[in-house]
C-alpha positions in Angstrom: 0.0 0.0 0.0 3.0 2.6 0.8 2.9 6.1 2.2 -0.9 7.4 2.4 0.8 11.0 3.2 3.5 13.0 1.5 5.6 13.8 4.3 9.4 12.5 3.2 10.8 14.1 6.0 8.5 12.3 8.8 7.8 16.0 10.5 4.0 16.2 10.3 3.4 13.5 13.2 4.8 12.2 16.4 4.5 8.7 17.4 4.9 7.1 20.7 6.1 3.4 21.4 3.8 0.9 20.0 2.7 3.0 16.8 0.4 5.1 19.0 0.4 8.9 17.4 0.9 11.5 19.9 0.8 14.0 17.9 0.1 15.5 14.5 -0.2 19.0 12.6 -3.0 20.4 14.5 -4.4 17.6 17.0 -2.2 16.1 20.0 -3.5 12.8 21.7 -3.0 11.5 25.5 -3.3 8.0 26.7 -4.1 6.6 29.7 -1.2 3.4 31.7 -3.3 1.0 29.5 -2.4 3.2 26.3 -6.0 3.6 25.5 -7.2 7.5 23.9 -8.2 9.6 26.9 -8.0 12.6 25.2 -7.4 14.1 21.2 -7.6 18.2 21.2 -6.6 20.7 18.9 -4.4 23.5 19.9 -1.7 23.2 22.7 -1.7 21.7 26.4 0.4 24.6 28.0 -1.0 26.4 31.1 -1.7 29.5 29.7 -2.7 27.7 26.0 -6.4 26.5 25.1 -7.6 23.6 24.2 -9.6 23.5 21.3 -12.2 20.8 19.8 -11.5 18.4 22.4 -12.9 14.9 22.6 -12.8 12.6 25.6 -13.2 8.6 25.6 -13.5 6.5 28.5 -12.9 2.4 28.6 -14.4 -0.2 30.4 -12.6 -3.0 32.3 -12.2 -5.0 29.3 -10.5 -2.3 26.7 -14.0 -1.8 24.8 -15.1 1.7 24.4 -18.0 3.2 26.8 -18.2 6.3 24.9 -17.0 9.5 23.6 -18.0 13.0 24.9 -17.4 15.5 22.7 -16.9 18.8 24.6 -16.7 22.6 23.2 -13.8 24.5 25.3 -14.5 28.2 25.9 -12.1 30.7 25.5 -12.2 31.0 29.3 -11.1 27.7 29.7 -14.4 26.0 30.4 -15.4 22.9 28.9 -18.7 22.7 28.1 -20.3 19.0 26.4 -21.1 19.4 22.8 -24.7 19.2 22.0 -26.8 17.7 19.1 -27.3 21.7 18.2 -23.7 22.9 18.2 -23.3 20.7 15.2 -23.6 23.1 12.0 
């Protein structure tokens, strides 16, 4: 199959051990100790830097996905969950 992205120099993404991506052009991804997605996000993770167009997963017990909660992240900081409306 080769390459799906142009990228010879291998600068647009990060990867972690085991293939996971940690990071990409504009979205950064945390895991959890079992290396499951917690947490994908635009923008940066700094103190004084906003997240943007997060999303959250949680995990049950057995590694299969509960759900994802979508949330909206105000400029003030607070995260708000994304409703059906906020979709355009």
């Amino acid at each position: 199959m080769g390459n799906l992205y142009n990228d010879p120099d291998k600068k647009l993404r990060k990867y972690l051990e085991g293939g996971r991506i940690e990071k990409s052009v504009e979205w950064t991804f945390k895991y959890d100790k079992d290396r499951q997605l917690i947490e994908k996000f635009r923008g940066k993770a700094g103190f004084f830097s906003a997240k943007k167009d997060c999303w959250e997963y949680s995990w049950n017990q057995n590694g299969t996905s509960r759900a994802y909660l979508p949330l909206i992240v105000m400029d003030t900081g607070q995260a708000l969950p994304m409703m059906p409306w906020d979709v355009a």
